[in-house]
C-alpha positions as CSV (number, residue, x, y, z in Angstrom):
1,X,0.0,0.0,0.0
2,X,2.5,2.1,0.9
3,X,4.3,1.7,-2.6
4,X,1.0,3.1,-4.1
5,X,0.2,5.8,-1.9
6,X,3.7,7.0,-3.5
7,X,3.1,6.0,-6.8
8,X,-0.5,8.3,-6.3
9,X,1.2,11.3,-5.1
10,X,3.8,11.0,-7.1
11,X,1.6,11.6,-9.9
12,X,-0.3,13.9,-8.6
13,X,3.0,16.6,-8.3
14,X,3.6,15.5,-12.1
15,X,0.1,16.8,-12.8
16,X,0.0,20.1,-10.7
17,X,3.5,20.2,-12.3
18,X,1.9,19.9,-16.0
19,X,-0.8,22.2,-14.4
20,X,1.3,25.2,-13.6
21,X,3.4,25.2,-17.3
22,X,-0.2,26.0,-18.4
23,X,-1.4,22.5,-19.4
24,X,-5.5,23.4,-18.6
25,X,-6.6,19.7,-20.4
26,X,-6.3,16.8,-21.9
27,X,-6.5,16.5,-25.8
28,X,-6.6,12.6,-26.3
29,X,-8.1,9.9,-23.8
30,X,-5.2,7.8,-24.9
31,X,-1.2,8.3,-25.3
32,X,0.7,8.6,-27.9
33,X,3.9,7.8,-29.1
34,X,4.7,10.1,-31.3
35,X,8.1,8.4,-32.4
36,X,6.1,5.3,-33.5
37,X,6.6,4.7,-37.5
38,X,2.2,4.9,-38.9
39,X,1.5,1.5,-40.2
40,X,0.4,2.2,-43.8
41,X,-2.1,-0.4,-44.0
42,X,-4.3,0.9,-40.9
43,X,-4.4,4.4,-43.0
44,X,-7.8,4.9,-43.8
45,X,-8.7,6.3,-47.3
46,X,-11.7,9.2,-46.3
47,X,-14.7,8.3,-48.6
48,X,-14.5,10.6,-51.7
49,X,-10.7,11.8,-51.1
50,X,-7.9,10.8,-53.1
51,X,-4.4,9.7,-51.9
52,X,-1.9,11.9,-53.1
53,X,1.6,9.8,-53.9
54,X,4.9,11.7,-53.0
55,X,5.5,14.5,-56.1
56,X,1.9,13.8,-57.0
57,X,0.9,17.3,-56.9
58,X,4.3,18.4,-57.8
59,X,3.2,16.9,-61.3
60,X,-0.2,17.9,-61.7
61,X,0.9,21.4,-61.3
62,X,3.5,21.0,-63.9
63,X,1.1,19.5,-66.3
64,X,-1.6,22.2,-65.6
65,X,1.2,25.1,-66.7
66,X,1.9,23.1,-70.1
67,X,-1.8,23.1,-70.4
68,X,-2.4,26.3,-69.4
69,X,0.4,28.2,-71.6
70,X,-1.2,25.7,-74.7
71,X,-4.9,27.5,-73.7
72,X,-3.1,30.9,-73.6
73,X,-1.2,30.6,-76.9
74,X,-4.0,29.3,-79.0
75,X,-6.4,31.7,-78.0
76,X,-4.4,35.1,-79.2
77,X,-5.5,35.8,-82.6
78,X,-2.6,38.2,-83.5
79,X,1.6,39.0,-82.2
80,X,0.1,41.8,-79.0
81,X,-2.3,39.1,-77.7
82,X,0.5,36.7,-77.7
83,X,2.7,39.2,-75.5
84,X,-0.5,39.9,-73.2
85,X,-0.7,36.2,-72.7
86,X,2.8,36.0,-72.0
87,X,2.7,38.7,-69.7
88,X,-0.6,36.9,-68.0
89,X,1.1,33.6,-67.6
90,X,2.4,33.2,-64.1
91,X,3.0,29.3,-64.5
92,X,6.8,29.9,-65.1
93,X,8.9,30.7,-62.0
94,X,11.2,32.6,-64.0
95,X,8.7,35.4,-64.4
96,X,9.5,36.3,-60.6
97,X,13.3,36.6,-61.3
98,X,13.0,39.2,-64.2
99,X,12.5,42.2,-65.0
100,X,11.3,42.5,-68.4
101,X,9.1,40.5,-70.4
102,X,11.4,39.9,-73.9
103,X,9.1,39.7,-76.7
104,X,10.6,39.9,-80.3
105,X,12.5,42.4,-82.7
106,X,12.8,43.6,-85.9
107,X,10.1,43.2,-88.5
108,X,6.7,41.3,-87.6
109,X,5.8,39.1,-90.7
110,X,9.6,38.9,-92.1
111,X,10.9,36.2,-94.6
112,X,13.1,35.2,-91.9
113,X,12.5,34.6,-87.9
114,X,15.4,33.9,-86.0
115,X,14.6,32.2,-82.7
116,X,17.5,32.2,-79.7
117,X,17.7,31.0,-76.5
118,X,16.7,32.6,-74.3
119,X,17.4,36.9,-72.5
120,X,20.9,37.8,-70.9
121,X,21.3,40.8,-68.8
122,X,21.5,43.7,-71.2
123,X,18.3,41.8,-72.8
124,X,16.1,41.5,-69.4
125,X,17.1,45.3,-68.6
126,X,15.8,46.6,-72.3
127,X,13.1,44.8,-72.9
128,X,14.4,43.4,-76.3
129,X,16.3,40.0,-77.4
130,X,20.1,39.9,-78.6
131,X,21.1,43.7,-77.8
132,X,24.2,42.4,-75.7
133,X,27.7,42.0,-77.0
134,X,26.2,38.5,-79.0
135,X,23.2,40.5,-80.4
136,X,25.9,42.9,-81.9
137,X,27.8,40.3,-83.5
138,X,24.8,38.7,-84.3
139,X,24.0,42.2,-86.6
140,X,27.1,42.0,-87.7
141,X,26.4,38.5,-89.3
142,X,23.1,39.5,-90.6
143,X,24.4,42.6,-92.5
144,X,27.1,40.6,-93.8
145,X,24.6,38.9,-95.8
146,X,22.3,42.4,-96.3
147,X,19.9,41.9,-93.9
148,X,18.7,43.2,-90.4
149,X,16.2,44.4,-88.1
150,X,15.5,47.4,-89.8
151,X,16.6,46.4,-93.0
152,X,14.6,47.9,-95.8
153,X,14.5,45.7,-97.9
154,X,15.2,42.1,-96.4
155,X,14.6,42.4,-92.6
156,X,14.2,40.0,-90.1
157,X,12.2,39.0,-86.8
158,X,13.7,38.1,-83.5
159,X,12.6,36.2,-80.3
160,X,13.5,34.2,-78.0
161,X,12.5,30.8,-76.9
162,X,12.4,32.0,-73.6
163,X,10.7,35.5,-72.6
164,X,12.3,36.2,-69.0
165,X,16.5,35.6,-67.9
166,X,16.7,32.8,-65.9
167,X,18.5,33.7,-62.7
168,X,22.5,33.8,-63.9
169,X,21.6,32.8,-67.1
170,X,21.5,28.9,-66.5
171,X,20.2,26.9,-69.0
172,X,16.2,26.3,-68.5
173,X,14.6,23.4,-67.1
174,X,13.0,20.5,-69.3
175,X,9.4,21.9,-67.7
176,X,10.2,25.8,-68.2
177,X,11.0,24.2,-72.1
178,X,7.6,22.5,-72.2
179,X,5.7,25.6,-70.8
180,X,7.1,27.9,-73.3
181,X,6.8,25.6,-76.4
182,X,2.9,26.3,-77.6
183,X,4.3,30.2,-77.2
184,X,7.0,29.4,-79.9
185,X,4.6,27.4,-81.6
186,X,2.0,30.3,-81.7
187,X,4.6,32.9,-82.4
188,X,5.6,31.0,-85.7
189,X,1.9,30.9,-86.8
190,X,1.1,34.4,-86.1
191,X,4.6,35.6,-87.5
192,X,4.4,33.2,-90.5
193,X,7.9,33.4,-91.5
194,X,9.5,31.6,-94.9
195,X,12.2,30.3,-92.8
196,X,13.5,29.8,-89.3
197,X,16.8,30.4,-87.6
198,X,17.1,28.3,-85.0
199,X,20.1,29.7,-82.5
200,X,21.0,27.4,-80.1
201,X,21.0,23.9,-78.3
202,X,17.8,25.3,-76.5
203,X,16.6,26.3,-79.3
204,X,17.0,23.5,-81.5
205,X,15.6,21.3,-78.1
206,X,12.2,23.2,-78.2
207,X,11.7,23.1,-82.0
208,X,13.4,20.0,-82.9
209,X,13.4,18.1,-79.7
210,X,16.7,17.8,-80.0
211,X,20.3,18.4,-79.1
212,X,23.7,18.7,-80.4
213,X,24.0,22.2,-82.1
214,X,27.6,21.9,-83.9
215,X,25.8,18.3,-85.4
216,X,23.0,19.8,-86.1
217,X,24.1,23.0,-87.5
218,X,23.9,23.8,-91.5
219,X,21.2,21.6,-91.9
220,X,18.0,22.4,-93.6
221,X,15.2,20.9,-91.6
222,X,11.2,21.7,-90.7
223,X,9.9,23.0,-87.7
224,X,6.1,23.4,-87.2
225,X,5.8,23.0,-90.8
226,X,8.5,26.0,-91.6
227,X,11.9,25.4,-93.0
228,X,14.1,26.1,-90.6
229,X,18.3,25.9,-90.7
230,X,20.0,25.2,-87.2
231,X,23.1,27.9,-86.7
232,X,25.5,28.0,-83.8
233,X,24.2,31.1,-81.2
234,X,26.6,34.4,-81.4
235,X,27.2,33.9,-77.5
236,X,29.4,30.1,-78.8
237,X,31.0,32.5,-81.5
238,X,31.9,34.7,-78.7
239,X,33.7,32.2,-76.9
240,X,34.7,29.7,-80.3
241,X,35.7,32.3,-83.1
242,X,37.4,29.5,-85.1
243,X,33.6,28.3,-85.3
244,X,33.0,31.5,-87.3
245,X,33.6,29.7,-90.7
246,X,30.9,27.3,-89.8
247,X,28.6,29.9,-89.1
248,X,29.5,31.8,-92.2
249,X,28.6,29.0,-94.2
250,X,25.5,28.7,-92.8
251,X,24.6,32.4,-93.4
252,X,25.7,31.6,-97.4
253,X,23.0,29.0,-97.0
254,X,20.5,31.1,-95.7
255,X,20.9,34.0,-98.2
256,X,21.0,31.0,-101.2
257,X,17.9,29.7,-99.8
258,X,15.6,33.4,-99.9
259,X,17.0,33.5,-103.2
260,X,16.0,30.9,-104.7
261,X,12.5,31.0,-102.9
């Protein structure tokens, strides 16, 4: 007896202990061990919910943002409803990161489109694609051949498979790819070039859904429907001048083929 008398008020100074750190009531009739692993097969399924795997939502939501970027695309009718639905699209994280929305260039309904990668620095600061040190070489190149955004007489049109930088210009994500391909898709259609430039491993991985730029490169091929010739990206020339030759080839090409319609 005496052994439970102690083991009574020794309980008792635990609970006026629990009582006085502010404890005012018991929230479960039973204990719990809180350090005890659930056993999945007592989990109980609620009638009419859904059990959600690990990255279950994760993909859903990346599915919904391809979806939702294909409604948005499709639904402009002309080039300044395709920038408002870019600039309405807040499925793609790099939005957040930048500061301009990088649209296109040059001449709206040229013979040529030229479609890079994707804005650097100088590009997410003015609002426009290649107006860095590779969008000066990349004039250069053009009015090698007499042609440019202005040109008179043969300009061209410029985007960018991507409309905002990604944060220190790493290369996109497979998803931010897929997001942005019914835009490149749409801005083709509503451009409706006679031939694509495509600048770029990104480039070529969004339109050709491929990689491998310096195999790739000087190739004719077709890209929704349009002709299109895979070139290296001024930024490589930058950093490769002895792969200038290449490129001037390819610009040879280019000119031959607009000549020849």
């Amino acid at each position: 007896m005496a052994m439970e008398s102690s083991d009574f008020h020794h309980a008792l100074a635990l609970l006026d202990w629990q009582i006085e750190l502010g404890a005012t009531e018991a929230i479960g009739e039973t204990p719990v061990n809180r350090y005890e692993l659930p056993d999945k097969a007592k989990v109980q399924k609620k009638p009419g919910s859904a059990v959600m795997t690990p990255g279950a939502a994760t993909v859903a939501e990346k599915i919904d943002g391809v979806e939702a970027a294909r409604k948005a695309a499709l639904g402009a009718q002309d080039l300044e409803q395709l920038r408002a639905a870019l600039a309405a699209f807040d499925h793609c994280d790099l939005k957040r990161g930048a500061r301009n929305l990088v649209f296109s260039d040059g001449v709206a309904g040229a013979k040529v489109m030229i479609i890079g990668e994707a804005p650097g620095r100088e590009e997410d600061m003015q609002g426009r694609p290649f107006v860095g040190r590779a969008g000066q070489l990349l004039d250069r190149m053009l009015a090698a051949i007499d042609m440019g955004r202005e040109h008179q007489s043969d300009p061209v049109y410029i985007t960018n498979v991507l409309p905002w930088r990604p944060p220190q210009n790493r290369d996109p994500s497979s998803e931010e790819i897929a997001m942005m391909r019914p835009f490149v898709e749409r801005h083709i259609a509503l451009a409706k070039p006679q031939v694509l430039v495509i600048m770029g491993n990104i480039s070529a991985q969004t339109l050709l859904g491929k990689r491998g730029i310096t195999r790739l490169r000087g190739h004719w091929v077709e890209a929704f429907g349009v002709p299109a010739l895979p070139m290296f990206h001024p930024a490589y020339l930058l950093r490769t001048p002895t792969a200038k030759r290449e490129a001037w080839a390819d610009l040879l090409s280019l000119q031959a083929r607009l000549q020849n319609g």
